[in-house]
N, C-alpha and C positions, 0 to 999 in steps of 0.2 A: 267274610266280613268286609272284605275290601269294596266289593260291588256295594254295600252298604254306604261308602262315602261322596258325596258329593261333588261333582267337580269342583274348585274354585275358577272363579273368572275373572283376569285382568279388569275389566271394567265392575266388577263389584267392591272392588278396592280402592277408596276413595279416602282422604281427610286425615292424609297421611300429615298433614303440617301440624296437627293438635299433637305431635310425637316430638316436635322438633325442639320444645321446650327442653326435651328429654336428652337428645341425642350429646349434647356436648358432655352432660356428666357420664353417659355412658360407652363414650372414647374412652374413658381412663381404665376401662377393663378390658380394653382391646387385644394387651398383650399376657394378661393373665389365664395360666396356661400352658403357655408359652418359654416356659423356660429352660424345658427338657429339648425344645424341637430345634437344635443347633441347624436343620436343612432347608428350616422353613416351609417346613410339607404342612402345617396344618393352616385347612382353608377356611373352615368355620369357627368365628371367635366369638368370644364368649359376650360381646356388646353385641355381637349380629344376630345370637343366640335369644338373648333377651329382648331383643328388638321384635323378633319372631313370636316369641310369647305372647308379647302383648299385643300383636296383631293379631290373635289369637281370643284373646279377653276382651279385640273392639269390636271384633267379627263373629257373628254365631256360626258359621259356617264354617268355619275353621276350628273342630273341635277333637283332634285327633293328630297323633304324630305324623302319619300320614298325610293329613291334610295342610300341615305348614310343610312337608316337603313337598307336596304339590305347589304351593302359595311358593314357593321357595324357587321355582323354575319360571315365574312370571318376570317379563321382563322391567315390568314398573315396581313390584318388589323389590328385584335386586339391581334397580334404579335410583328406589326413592329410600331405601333402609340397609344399601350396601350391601346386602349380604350375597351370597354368592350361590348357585342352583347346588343346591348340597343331598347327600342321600338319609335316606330312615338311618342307615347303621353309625354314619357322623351323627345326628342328631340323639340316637342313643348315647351313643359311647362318650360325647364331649365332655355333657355333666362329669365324668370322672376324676376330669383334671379344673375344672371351673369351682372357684370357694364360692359359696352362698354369700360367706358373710359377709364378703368386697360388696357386694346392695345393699348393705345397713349404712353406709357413710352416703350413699346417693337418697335412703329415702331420708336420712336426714338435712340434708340441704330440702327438701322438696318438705319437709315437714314442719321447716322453721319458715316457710313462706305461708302457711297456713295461721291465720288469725286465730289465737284462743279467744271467744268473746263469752264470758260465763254467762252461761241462759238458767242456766239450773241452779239453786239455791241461794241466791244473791251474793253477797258477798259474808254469808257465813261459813263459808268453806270453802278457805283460801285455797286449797291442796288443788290437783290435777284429778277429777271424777274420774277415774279408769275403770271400766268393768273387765271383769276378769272370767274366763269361761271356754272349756274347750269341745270342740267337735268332729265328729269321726266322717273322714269321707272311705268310705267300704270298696274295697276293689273283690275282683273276680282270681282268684287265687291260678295258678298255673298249675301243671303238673309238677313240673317241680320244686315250686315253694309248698303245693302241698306235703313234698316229699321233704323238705329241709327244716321252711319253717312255720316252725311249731312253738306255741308258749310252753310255759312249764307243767299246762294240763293235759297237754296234747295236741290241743284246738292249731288250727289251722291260721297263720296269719294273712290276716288279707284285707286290710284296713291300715289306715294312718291317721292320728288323731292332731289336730292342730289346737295348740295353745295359743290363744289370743288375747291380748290389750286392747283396748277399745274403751279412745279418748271422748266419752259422753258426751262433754260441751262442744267440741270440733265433729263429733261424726263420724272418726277415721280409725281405723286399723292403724297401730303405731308399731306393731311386735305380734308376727305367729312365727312357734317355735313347732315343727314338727317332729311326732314320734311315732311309734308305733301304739296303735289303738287299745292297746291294755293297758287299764287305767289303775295299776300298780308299782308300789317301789318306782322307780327313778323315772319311769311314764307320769305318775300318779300327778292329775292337776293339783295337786295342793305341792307335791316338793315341785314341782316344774316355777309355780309361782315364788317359792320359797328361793329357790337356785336366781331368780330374776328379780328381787325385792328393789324399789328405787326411794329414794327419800321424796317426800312434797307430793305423796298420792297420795288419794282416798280411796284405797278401794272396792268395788263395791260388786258382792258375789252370793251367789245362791247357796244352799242347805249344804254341798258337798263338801262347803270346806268351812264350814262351820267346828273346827279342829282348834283349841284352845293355844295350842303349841304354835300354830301358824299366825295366831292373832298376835300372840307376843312376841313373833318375830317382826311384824309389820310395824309395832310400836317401836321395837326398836330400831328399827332401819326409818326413825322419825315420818313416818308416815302413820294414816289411818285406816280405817275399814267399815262400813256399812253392810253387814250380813245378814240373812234371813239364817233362823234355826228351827230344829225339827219341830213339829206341833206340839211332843210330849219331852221336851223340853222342862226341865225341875225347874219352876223359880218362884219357888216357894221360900228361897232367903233371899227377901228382899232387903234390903238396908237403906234404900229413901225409894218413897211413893210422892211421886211427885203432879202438879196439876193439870189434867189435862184443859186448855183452852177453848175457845170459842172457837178461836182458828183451825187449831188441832184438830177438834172436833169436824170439823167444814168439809177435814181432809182426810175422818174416817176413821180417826184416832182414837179408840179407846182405855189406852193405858199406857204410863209413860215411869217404867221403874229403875231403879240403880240395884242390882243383886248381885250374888254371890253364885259364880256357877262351879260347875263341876265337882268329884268326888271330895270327903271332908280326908278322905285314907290317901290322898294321894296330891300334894299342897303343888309339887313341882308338875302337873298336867292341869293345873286350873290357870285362868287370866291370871297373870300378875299386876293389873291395874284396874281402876273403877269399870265394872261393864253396865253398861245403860241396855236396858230394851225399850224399844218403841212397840206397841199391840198395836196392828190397824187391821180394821175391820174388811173383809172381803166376803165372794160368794164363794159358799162352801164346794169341793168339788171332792167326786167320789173317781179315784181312776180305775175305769173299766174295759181298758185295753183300747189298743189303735184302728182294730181295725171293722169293718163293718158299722161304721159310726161311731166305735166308742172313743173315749176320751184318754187319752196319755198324761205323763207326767203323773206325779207323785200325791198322794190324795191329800187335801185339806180340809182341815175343821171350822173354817170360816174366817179364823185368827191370823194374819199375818206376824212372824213375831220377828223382830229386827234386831239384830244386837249390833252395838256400835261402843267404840273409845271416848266418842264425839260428846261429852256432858253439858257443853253451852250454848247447841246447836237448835234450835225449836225444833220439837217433834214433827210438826210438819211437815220440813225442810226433809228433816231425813225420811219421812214418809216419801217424800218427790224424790228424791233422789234414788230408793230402792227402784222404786216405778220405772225409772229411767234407765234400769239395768237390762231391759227388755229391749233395748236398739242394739245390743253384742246377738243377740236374735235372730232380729232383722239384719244385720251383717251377714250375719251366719248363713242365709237363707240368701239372697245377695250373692253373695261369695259363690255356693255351689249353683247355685240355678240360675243367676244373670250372667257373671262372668265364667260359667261352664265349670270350675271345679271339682265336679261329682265325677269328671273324667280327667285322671290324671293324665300329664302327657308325658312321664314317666313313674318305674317305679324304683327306680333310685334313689335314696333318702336327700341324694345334693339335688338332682332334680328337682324330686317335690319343693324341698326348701325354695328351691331358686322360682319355683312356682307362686312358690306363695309370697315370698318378697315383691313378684310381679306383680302380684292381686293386689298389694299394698298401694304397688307405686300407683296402678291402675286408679284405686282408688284417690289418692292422692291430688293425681290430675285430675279429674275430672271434680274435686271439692276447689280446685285452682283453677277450672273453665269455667266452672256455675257458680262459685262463691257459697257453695253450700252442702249437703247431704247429697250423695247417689241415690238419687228416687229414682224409681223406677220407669218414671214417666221420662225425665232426663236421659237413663242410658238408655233406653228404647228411642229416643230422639240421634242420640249420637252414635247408636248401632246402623238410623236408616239413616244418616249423612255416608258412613261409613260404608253401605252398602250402596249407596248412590240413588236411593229411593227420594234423598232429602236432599236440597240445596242448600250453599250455605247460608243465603240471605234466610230461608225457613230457619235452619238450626239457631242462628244469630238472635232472629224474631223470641224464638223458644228459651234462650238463655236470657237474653233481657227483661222476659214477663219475670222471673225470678229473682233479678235485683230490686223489680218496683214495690215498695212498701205497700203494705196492705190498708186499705181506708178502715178508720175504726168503728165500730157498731155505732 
């Protein structure tokens, strides 16, 4: 596999100063770690650590443990990012003693410089649009995790599933919590989300957790919710039919009811407040498997059906606003395919964690150099400065087309 890797090259490592925003907050975890090693023997810390990562996530070439310790013996590396020619078994074994969660206070400085500007439902919906929604990146299991671990059926583990936030009006990753990819008991996206509830969100999530228990935990943690529910969904007690508009209608709307869900035998597993649905109208889709053409995901009857807390909100609105639950998606897709995540570059739970806080801040930065969304056209621009294919006046050119407003029709 080794022969498989790519050299890295000093001169393909460029544009190191877009990091430098970075560096001061990530001094403060210089000596974290550090508290056992009274001799001072340890040479890789845990800021040179992360520094590494994200060299990592600006460079496609650098897609393997291997190859940051390659990167890692350059001399403009361990120039321009301090860090010091370290080996594969340091870069394993650090995570051990490095906390993840010392990166949640850095990407919050870095997340209060990002502007919230509500694009999405004007100002009917004061809360913070979160979509909420988790995905499995699948690794290649070992001989001996096949021989250790195992779930409770037997199955082999060899996957990690990441729980993610994802701020709809801003564009960013706010919160991925990792676990292991069984999606039950204390795994399960619906307690993951339960265990992290924050007051002054909406949030807004697909069919799986459409769980009545979990709605009423979000009401009470004064927050809301926008969910889509199964097709054969009862709601046949309705308790107000209300009208759908011209607008509504514009945006595909065909039914706008307040009903009663869940069993009548069992009062403590149903909503305990008003539930609204929104019906909007889509094209019907039969799933007939992935592959050889066919279609994934779960089948539809043409009906989208939306259950929300929201009663004063126009249907519309929440029509848009489900819509917009499809950029946690495109993150997703982002995340493992632009910034390389399909390949972990450990498989230690702080690792991965520490990985994915990097994918945050990644992301972070670069909604702080463009004043906007990681398009793809953008980090492909900032991968070839990165690589030295692009100058800066080019990149500069490339970042400013993206501030000038658009002329209107």
């Amino acid at each position: 596999m080794a022969a498989d890797v790519p050299d890295v090259d000093e001169r393909a490592l460029v544009g190191f100063k877009y990091l430098d925003r970075l560096f001061p907050l990530l001094e403060r975890l210089h000596d974290v770690g550090c508290a056992r090693d009274a001799s001072g023997n340890r040479k890789l810390h845990y800021d040179q650590y992360c520094a590494l990562i994200l060299l990592s996530l600006f460079n496609p070439v650098v897609r393997s443990l291997r190859g940051l310790q390659q990167a890692s013996t350059l001399a403009k590396v361990q120039r321009q990012l301090g860090c010091p020619r370290t080996s594969l078994g340091s870069l394993s074994e650090a995570v051990a003693v490095f906390d993840p969660t010392r990166l949640e206070a850095i990407i919050g400085v870095l997340l209060a410089d990002v502007p919230r500007v509500r694009s999405i439902g004007g100002g009917h919906i004061p809360q913070v649009l979160t979509a909420v929604d988790g995905s499995v990146v699948k690794t290649l299991a070992a001989l001996a995790e096949a021989a250790y671990l195992k779930d409770k059926n037997g199955a082999t583990h060899c996957g990690w599933r990441f729980h993610t936030h994802f701020e709809i009006d801003r564009g960013i990753p706010v919160r991925m919590d990792v676990t292991t990819a069984a999606n039950g008991g204390k795994t399960d996206e619906k307690q993951q989300l339960r265990d992290r509830l924050a007051a002054d969100r909406c949030y807004v999530m697909d069919r799986w957790y459409a769980e009545f228990v979990l709605w009423n935990d979000i009401v009470r943690a004064r927050s809301s919710y926008v969910c889509r529910i199964r097709d054969n969904s009862n709601l046949s007690q309705v308790r107000e039919e209300r009208t759908v508009d011209a607008a509504a209608r514009q945006a595909g709307v065909i039914g706008d009811v307040v009903v009663t869900l869940g069993p009548n035998s069992k009062p403590e597993a149903r909503p305990d407040h008003p539930t609204r649905v929104v019906l909007v109208r889509t094209t019907p889709h039969r799933k007939t498997g992935g592959r050889k053409g066919g279609t994934a995901g779960p089948s539809s009857d043409g009906v989208i059906r939306i259950a929300t807390n929201l009663l004063d909100v126009p249907a519309e609105v929440i029509a848009d606003v489900y819509k917009h639950r499809w950029l946690i998606e495109l993150f997703f897709r982002f995340f493992k395919h632009l910034l390389g995540c399909r390949r972990l570059l450990s498989q230690n739970p702080a690792g991965i964690q520490i990985q994915a806080y990097c994918a945050i801040i990644a992301c972070l930065l670069i909604n702080l150099w463009t004043g906007g969304r990681p398009t793809l056209r953008t980090y492909e621009m900032l991968c070839f400065y990165f690589a030295g294919w692009a100058d800066l006046p080019e990149l500069t050119a490339h970042l400013e087309k993206l501030t000038v407003p658009k002329k209107p029709n």
